[in-house]
C-alpha positions as CSV (number, residue, x, y, z in Angstrom):
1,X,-20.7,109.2,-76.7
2,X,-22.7,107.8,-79.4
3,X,-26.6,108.3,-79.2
4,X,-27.6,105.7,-80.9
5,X,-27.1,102.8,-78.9
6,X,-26.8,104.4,-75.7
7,X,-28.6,104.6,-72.6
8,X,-30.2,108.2,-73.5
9,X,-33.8,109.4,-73.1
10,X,-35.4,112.9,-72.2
11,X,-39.1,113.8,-71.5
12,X,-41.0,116.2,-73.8
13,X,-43.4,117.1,-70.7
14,X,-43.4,119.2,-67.7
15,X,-42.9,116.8,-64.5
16,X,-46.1,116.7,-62.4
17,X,-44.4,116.3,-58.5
18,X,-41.3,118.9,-59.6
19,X,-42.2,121.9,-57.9
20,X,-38.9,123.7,-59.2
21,X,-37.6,124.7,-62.2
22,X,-34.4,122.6,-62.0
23,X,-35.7,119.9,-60.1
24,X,-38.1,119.4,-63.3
25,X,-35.1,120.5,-65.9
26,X,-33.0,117.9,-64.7
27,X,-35.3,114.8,-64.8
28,X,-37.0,115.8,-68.0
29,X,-33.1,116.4,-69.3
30,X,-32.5,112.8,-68.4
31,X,-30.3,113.6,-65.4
32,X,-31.8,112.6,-62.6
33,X,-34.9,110.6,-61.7
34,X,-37.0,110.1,-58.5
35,X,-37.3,107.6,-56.2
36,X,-38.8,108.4,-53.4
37,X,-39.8,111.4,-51.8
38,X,-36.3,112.9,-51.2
39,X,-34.1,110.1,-53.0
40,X,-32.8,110.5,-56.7
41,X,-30.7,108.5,-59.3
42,X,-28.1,110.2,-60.9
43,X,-28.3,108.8,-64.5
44,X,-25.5,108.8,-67.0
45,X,-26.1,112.5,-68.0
46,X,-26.5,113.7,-64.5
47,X,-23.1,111.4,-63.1
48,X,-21.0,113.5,-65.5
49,X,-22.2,116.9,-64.4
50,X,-21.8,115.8,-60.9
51,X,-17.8,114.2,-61.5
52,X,-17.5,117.6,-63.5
53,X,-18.5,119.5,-60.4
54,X,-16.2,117.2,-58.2
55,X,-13.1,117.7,-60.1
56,X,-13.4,121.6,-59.8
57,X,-13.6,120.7,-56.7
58,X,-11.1,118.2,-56.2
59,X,-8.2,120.4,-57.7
60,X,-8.8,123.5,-55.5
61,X,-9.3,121.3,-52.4
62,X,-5.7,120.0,-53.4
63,X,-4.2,123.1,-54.2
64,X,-4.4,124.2,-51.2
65,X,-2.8,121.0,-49.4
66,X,-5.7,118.9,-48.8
67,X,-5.7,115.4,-48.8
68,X,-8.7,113.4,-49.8
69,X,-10.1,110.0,-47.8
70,X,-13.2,108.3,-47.7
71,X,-15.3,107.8,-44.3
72,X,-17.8,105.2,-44.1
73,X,-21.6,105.5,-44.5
74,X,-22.4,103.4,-41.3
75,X,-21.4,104.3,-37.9
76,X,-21.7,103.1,-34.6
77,X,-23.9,105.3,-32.8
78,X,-21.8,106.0,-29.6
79,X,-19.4,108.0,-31.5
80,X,-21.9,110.8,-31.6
81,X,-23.6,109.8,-28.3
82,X,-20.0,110.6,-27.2
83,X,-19.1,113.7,-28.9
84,X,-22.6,115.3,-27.5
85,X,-24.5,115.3,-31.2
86,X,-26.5,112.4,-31.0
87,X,-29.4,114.7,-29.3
88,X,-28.8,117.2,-31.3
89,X,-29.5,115.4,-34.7
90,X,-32.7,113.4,-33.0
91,X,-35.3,112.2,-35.7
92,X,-32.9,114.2,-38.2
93,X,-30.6,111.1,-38.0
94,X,-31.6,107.9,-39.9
95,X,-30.9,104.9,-37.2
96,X,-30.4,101.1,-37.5
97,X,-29.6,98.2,-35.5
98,X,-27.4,94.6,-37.0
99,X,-27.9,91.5,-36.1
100,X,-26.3,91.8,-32.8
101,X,-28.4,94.6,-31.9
102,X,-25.8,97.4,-31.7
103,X,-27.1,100.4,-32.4
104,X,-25.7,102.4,-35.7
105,X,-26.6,105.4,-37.8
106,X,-26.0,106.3,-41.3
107,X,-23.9,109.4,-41.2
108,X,-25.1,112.8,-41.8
109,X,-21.6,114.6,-40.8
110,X,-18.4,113.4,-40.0
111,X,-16.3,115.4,-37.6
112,X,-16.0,112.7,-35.1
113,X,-14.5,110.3,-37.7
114,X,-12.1,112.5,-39.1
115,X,-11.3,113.3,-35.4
116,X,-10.6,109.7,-34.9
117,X,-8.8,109.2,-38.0
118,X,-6.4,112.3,-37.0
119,X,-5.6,110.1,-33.7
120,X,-3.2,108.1,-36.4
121,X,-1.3,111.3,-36.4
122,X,-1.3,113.4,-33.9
123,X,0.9,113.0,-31.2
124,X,2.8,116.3,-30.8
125,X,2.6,120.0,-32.3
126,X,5.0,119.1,-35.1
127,X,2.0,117.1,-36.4
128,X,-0.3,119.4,-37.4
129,X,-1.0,121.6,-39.3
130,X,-3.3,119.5,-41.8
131,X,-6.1,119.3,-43.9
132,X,-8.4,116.2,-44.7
133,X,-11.1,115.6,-47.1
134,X,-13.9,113.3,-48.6
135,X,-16.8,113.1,-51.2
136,X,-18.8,111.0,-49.8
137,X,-22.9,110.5,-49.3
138,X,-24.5,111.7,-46.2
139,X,-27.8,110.7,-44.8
140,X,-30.2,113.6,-43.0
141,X,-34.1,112.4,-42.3
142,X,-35.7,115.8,-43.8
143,X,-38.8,116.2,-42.6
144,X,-40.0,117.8,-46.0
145,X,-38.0,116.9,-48.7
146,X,-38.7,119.3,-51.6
147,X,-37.3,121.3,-54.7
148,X,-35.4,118.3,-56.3
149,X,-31.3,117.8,-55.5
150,X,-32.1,121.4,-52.9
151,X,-33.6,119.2,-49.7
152,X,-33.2,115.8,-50.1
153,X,-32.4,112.8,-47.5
154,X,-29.5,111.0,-49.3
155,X,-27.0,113.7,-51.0
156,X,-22.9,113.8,-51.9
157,X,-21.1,116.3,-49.9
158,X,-17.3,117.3,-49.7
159,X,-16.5,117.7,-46.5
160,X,-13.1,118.7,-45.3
161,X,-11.7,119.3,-42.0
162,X,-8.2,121.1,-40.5
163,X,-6.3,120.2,-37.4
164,X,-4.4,123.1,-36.0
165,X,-2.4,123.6,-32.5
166,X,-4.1,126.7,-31.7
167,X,-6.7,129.4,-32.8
168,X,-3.9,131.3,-35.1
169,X,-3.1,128.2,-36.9
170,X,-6.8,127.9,-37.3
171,X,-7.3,131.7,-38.7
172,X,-4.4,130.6,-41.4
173,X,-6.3,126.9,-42.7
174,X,-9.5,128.7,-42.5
175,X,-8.6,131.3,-44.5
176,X,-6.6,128.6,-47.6
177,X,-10.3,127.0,-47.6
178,X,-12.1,130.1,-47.5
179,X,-10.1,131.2,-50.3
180,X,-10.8,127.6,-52.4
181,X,-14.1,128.1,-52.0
182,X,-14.6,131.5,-53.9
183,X,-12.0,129.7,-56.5
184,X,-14.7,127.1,-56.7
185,X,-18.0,128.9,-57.4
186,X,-16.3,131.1,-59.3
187,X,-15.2,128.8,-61.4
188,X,-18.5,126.9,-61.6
189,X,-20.0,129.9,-62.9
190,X,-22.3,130.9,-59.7
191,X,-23.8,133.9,-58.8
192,X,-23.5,133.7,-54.7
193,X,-23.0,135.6,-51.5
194,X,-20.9,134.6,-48.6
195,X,-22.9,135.5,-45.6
196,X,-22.5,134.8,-41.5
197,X,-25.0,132.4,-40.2
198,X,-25.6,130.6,-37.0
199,X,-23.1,128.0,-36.3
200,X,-26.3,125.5,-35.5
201,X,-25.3,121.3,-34.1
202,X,-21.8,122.1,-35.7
203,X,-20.9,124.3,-33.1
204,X,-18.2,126.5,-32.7
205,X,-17.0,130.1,-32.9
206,X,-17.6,131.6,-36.9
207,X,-19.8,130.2,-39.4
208,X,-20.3,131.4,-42.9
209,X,-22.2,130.3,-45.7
210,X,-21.9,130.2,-49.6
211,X,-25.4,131.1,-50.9
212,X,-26.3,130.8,-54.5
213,X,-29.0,133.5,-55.2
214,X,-32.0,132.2,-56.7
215,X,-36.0,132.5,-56.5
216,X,-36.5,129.6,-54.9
217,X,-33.5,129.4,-52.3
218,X,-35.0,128.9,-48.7
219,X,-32.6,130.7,-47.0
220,X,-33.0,134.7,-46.8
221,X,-30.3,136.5,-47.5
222,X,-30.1,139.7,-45.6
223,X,-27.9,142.4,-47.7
224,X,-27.0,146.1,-47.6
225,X,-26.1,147.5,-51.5
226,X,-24.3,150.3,-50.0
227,X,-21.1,147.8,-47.6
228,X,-20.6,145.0,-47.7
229,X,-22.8,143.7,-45.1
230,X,-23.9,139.9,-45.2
231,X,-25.9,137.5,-43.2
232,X,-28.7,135.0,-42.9
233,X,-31.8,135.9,-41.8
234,X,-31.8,134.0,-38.7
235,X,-28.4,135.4,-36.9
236,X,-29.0,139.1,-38.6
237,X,-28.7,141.7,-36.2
238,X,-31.8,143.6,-35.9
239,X,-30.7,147.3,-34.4
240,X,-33.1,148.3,-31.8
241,X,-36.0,150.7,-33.1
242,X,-35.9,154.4,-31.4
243,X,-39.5,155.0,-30.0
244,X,-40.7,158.1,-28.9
245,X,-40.5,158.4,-24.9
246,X,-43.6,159.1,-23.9
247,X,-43.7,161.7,-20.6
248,X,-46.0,160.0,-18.9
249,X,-46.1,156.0,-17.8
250,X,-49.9,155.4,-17.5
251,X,-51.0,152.9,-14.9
252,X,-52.0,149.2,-16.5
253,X,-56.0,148.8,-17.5
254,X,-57.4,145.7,-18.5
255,X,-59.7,145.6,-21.3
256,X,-62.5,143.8,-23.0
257,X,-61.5,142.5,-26.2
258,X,-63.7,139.7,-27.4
259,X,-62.7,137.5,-30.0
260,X,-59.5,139.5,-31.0
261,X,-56.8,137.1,-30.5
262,X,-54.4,138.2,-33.6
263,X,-52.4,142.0,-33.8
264,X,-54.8,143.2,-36.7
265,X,-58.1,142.2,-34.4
266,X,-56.9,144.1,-31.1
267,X,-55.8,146.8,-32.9
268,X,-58.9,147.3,-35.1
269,X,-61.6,146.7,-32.0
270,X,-59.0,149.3,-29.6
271,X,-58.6,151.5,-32.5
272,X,-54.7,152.2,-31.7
273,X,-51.3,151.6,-34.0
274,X,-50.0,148.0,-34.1
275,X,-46.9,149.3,-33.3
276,X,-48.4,149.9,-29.5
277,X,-48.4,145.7,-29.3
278,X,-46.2,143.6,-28.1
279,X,-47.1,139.6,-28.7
280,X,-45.9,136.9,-26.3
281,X,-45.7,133.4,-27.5
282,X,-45.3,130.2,-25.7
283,X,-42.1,128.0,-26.8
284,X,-41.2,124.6,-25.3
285,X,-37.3,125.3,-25.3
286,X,-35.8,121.7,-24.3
287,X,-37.5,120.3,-21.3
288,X,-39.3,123.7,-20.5
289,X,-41.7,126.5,-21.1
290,X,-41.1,130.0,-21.7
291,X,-42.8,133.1,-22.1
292,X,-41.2,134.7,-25.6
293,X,-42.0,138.4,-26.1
294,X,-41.3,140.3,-29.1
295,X,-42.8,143.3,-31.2
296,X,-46.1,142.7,-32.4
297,X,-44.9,143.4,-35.8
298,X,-42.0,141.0,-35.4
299,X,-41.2,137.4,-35.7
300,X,-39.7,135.4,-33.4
301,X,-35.9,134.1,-34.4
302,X,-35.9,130.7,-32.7
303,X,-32.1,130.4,-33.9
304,X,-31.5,133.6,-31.5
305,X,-33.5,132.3,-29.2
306,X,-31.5,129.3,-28.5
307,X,-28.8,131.1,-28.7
308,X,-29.5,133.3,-26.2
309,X,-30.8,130.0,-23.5
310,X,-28.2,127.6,-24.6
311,X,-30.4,125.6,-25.5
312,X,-30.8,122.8,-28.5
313,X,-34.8,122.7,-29.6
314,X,-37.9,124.8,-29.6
315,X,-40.8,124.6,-30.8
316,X,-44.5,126.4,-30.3
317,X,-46.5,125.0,-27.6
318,X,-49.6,123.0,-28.0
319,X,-53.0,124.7,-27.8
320,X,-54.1,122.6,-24.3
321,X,-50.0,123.4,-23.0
322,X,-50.8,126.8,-23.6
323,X,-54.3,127.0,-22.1
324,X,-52.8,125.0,-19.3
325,X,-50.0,127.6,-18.5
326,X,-51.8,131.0,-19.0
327,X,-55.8,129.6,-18.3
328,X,-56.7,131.4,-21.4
329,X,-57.1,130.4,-24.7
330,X,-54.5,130.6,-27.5
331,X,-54.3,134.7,-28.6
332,X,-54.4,136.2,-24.9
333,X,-50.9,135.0,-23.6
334,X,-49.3,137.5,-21.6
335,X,-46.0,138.2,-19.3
336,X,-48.0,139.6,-15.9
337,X,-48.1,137.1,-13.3
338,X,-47.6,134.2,-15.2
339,X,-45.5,131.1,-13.7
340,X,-42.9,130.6,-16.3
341,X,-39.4,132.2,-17.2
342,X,-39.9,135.1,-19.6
343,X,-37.5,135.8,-22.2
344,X,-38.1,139.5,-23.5
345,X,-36.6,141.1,-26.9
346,X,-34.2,144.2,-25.8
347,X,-36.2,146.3,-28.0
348,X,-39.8,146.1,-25.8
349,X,-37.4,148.3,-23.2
350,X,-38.0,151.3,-25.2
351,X,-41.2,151.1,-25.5
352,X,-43.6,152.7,-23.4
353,X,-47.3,152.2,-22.8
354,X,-47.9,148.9,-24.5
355,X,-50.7,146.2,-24.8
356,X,-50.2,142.7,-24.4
357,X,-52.6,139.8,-23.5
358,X,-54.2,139.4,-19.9
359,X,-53.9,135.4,-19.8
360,X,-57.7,135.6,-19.8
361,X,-59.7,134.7,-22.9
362,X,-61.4,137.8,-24.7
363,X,-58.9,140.8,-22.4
364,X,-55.6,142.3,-23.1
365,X,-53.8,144.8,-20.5
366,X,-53.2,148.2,-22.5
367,X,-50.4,151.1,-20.6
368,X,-48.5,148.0,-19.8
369,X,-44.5,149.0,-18.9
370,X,-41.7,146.9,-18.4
371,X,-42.2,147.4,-14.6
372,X,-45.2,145.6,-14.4
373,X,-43.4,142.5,-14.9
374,X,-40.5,140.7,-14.0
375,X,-37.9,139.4,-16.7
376,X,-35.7,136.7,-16.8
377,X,-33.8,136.5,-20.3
378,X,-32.9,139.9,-22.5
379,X,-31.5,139.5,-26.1
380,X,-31.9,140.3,-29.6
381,X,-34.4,137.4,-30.6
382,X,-36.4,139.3,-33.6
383,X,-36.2,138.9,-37.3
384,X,-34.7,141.5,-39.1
385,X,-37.0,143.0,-41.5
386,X,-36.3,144.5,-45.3
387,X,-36.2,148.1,-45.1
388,X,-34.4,148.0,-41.4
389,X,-31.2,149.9,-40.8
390,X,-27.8,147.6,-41.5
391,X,-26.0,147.3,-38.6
392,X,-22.6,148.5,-40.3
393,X,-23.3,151.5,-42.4
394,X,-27.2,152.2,-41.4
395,X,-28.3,152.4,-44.6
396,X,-31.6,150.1,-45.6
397,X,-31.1,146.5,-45.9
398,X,-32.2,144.2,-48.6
399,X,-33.6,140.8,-49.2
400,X,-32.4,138.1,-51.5
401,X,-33.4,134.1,-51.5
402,X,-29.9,131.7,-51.2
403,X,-29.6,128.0,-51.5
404,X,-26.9,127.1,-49.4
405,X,-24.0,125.6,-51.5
406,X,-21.2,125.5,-49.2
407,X,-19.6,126.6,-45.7
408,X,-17.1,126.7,-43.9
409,X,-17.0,127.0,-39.5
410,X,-14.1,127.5,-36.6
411,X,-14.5,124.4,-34.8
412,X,-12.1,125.3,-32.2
413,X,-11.8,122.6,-29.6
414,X,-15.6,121.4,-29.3
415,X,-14.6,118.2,-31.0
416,X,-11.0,117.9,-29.6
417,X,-12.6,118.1,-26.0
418,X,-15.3,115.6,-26.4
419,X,-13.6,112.9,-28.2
420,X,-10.1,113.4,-26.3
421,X,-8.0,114.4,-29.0
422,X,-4.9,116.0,-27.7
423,X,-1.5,116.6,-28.4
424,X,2.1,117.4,-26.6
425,X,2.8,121.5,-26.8
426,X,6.3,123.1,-27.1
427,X,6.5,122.4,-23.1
428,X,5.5,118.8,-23.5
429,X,2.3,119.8,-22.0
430,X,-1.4,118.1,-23.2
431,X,-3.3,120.9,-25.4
432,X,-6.9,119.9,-27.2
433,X,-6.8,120.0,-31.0
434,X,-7.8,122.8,-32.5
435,X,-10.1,122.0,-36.0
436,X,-12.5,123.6,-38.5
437,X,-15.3,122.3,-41.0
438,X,-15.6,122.8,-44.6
439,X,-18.6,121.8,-46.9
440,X,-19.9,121.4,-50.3
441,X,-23.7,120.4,-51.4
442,X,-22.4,118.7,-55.2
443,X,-26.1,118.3,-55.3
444,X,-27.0,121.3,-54.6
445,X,-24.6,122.9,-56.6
446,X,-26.2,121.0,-60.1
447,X,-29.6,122.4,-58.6
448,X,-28.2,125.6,-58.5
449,X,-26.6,126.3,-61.4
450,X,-29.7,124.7,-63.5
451,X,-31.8,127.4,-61.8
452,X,-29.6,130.1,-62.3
453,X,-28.6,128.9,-66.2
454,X,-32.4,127.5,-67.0
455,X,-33.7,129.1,-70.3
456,X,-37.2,128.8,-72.2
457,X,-35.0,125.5,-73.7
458,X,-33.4,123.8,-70.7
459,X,-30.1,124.2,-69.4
460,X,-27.2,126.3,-70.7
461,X,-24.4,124.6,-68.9
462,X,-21.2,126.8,-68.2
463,X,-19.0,124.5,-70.5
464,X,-16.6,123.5,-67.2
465,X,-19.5,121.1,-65.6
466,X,-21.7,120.7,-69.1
467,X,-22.3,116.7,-69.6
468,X,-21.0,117.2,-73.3
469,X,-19.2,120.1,-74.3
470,X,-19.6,119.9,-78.2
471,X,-23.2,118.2,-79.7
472,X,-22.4,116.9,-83.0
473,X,-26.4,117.0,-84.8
474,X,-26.2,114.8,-88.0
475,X,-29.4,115.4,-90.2
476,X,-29.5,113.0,-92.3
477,X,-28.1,109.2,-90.9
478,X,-28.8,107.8,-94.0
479,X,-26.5,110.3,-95.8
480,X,-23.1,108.4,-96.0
481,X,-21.3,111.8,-96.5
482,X,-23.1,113.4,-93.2
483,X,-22.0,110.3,-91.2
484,X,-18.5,110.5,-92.5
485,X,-18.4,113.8,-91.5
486,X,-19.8,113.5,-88.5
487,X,-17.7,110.8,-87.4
488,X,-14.4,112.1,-88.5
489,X,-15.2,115.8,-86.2
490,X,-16.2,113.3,-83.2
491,X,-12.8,111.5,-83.8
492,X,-10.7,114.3,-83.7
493,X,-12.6,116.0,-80.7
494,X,-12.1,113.0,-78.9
495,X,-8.6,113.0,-79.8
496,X,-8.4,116.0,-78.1
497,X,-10.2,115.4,-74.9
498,X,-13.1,117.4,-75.6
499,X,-16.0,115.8,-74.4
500,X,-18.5,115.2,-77.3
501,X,-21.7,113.7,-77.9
502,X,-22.6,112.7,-81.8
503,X,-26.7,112.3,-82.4
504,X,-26.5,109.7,-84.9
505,X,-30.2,108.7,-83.9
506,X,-32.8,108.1,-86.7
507,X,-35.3,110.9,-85.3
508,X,-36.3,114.6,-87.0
509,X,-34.2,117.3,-86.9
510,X,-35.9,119.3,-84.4
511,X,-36.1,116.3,-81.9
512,X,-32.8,116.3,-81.9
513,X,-32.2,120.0,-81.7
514,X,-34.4,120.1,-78.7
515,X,-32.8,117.3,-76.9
516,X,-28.9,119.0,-76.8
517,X,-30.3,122.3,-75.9
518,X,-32.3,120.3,-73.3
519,X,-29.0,118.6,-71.8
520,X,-27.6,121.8,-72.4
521,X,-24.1,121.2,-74.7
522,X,-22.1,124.6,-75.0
523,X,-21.9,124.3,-78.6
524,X,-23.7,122.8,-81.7
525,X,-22.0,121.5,-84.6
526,X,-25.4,120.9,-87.6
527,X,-24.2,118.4,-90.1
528,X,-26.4,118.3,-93.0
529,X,-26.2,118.5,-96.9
530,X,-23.3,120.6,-97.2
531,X,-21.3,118.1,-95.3
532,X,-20.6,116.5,-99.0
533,X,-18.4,120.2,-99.6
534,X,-16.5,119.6,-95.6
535,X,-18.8,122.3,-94.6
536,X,-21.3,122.0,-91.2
537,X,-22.8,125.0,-89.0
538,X,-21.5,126.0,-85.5
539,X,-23.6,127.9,-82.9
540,X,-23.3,128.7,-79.3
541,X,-26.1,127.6,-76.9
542,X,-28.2,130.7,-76.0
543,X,-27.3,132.6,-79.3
544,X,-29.3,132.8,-82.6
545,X,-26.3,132.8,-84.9
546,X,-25.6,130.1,-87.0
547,X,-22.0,130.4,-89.2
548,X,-21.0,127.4,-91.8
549,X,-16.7,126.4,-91.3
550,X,-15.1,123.8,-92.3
551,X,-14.3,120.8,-90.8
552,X,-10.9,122.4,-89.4
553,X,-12.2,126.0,-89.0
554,X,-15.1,124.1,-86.9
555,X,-12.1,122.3,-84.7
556,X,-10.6,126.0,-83.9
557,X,-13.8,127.6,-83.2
558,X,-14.4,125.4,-80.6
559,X,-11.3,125.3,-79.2
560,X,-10.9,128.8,-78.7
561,X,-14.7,128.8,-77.3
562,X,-13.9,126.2,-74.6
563,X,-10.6,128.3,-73.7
């Protein structure tokens, strides 16, 4: 590519509405650009990362038998209505109607589709095993997009799915993706952690999850430096806290507490340890309330939570819900004698003596025991804090920020079961399909690796995804023997499928200079007034050191760099 008379701009200032790093890298590099809150172009610049990323991608996903298809974008909406997801997604899923007012939605998974598709094929166990795939666009109605190509409404995904006869066929096309995967990002150049996480609407028995570690990754990654210990923050198991037993169970006494509804107020105005609270919160979990009671110094995991009710949705109840359930105000909830299910965290059954709210504005019961109230629901349902013991070794755990790049599930039959996909066994019995999920954010991926490679100049592409590997800087454009040069070095890298870029525009030096280190080209090639003696300057992005080589000696050096 020629600069000159090509489509190529970048932006010398900060983007205002950018609120990370590569979000505002990548449209001040040119890449991509903003349409609406959560919608982007990919510009020429930002199209070749992304088909960079996607043939990485591409040749691992076949190397390990895939076979790649394309799904469509617009769906009839009883396909997920049938397989049980159509709830699940809710606002999440962006819905339309045609002219003959059928209902459709614009796809934000497919695992029903490639389910139907694998009807073609299936009829008997000598079908299977395969593997499918696509690199398509999916459509999810965030409810905040933010952080540029990290949480957007419209992104490209590879998505691939297997179809096995049974759970040990499953273990073996699991494990050939698995195994892509880390071929993938390593390749790509990431720094990541693979980490178990809740299996969420996909469903299914294992999920885990390729984080990229940056600053600005929503996900918390929950680590232990001393195993190998892995996991998101909300399906990390929290190991129950010893408490002292205390010889003695004091009888309940309610207390005046005016105007202390939060952990810090009580605590201060009683003059006891925070650790002697436990909170209870109202949820609306589906269709109904509960009481949820946890630590004081805890969080509520809502992912356990549901986990633990079967259920699909919770949120925090409304102020007047609240008042109208406990007949207090919000801050004085409590689990004795109120009229709803309560779902307790295992750890409040070693504690002794405790305080919680009285369902009266302004009191709180202090020497309250699990005996002075009855329990429906008993589970993990806590956050895991930094500092806590790991659940494998018992050694501290630590906290690191992920954006989620890929993962990969065990369907089992969840999919097989609701959409009728079958096959004849052995004994010309009827068995459900047994399948699995495998995903890639492209998007997120780009976003990624421009946080992780972002320096004080733009973005040092690994060469392997870089728009342009070589930048070919002529100084002077009116200097025949600097154009001649130039062109004859683009010529032969192009010769040699190297992907080049030649800066033939008619702007200063240091515009020019800024700009590839901006886009981010691996290497440099200066040509200026030594051109006239077959001589130009190499350098490396990120390095200081400039070295003059001939024309030729230029060709190897970058050769051997890209190798």
């Amino acid at each position: 590519m020629k600069l000159k008379n090509s489509f190529f701009y970048t932006l010398r200032e900060e983007v205002k509405d950018e609120e990370s790093k590569s979000g505002n890298l990548l449209v001040r590099s040119g890449m991509i650009k903003k349409v609406s809150n959560g919608i982007y172009m990919y510009m020429p610049l930002g199209l070749k990362v992304v088909r960079n990323i996607e043939a990485v991608i591409r040749d691992e996903m076949n190397k390990a038998g895939a076979l790649e298809l394309l799904m469509p974008c617009l769906i009839p909406e009883d396909i997920y209505i049938a397989s049980g997801r159509r709830d699940n997604f809710g606002s999440n899923m962006f819905s339309l109607k045609d002219r003959y007012d059928r209902a459709y939605v614009l796809g934000p998974t497919h695992e029903e589709l490639f389910a139907k598709a694998a009807f073609e094929h299936i009829k008997s166990y000598k079908d299977m095993p395969f593997n499918l795939y696509q690199i398509g666009t999916k459509y999810r109605d965030e409810t905040r997009p933010r952080y540029g190509l990290i949480r957007v409404r419209e992104f490209i995904m590879k998505d691939a799915y297997s179809f096995d006869v049974d759970e040990k066929g499953l273990d073996v096309s699991y494990q050939k993706m698995f195994d892509a995967y880390v071929n993938i990002f390593d390749r790509l150049g990431l720094s990541y952690k693979i980490v178990k996480a809740s299996t969420g609407a996909m469903g299914g028995s294992l999920s885990e999850e390729f984080q990229a570690v940056t600053d600005i990754g929503e996900d918390v990654l929950v680590l232990c430096d001393n195993c190998d210990y892995a996991s998101n923050l909300e399906v990390s198991e929290c190991i129950s806290n010893k408490v002292e037993s205390e010889e003695l169970l004091l009888p309940k006494e309610l207390v005046f507490t005016p105007h202390a509804k939060t952990i810090k107020e009580i605590s201060s105005y009683l003059g006891l340890s925070e650790d002697k609270f436990v909170k209870t919160l109202i949820y609306k979990i589906d269709d109904s309330f509960y009481a949820v009671m946890v630590p004081g110094n805890r969080d509520v995991n809502e992912t356990k939570l549901l986990k633990l009710l079967n259920a699909n949705e919770c949120t925090l109840a409304t102020a007047l819900d609240v008042e109208a359930i406990t007949g207090a105000q919000v801050g004085f909830a409590g689990p004795i004698d109120i009229n709803i299910p309560i779902v307790m965290d295992e750890n409040i059954k070693l504690m002794h003596n405790f305080i919680v709210g009285a369902n009266t504005t302004d009191y709180h019961f202090k020497n309250v025991n699990c005996n002075d109230f009855e329990v429906t629901y008993v589970g993990d349902i806590k956050n895991v804090k930094e500092g806590d013991l790991c659940p494998k070794c018992g050694k501290p755990l630590v906290f690191k920020k992920g954006i989620e790049v890929g993962n990969t599930f065990k369907l089992g039959t969840k999919y097989a079961k609701s959409l009728n996909l079958q096959y004849l066994d052995k004994n010309n019995q009827l068995q459900y399909v047994v399948m699995g999920s495998y995903g890639i954010g492209i998007g997120r991926i780009m976003a990624s690796v421009a946080e992780q490679y972002a320096d004080d100049n733009g973005i040092a592409w690994p060469s392997i995804i870089a728009p342009f590997k070589v930048a070919i800087v002529v100084i002077n454009t009116k200097d025949i023997d600097q154009v001649n040069f130039a062109n004859q070095l683009y010529n032969d890298l192009r010769e040699l499928n190297i992907d080049v870029v030649l800066d033939d525009r008619d702007e200063r030096p240091g515009v020019k200079f800024n700009d590839m280190d901006l886009i981010g080209a691996p290497i440099r090639v200066t040509v200026g007034k030594k051109a006239v003696e077959n001589i130009a300057e190499f350098k490396l992005r990120g390095t200081n050191v400039v070295k003059e080589y001939n024309r030729m000696e230029i060709i190897q050096k970058i050769t051997e760099s890209l190798m």
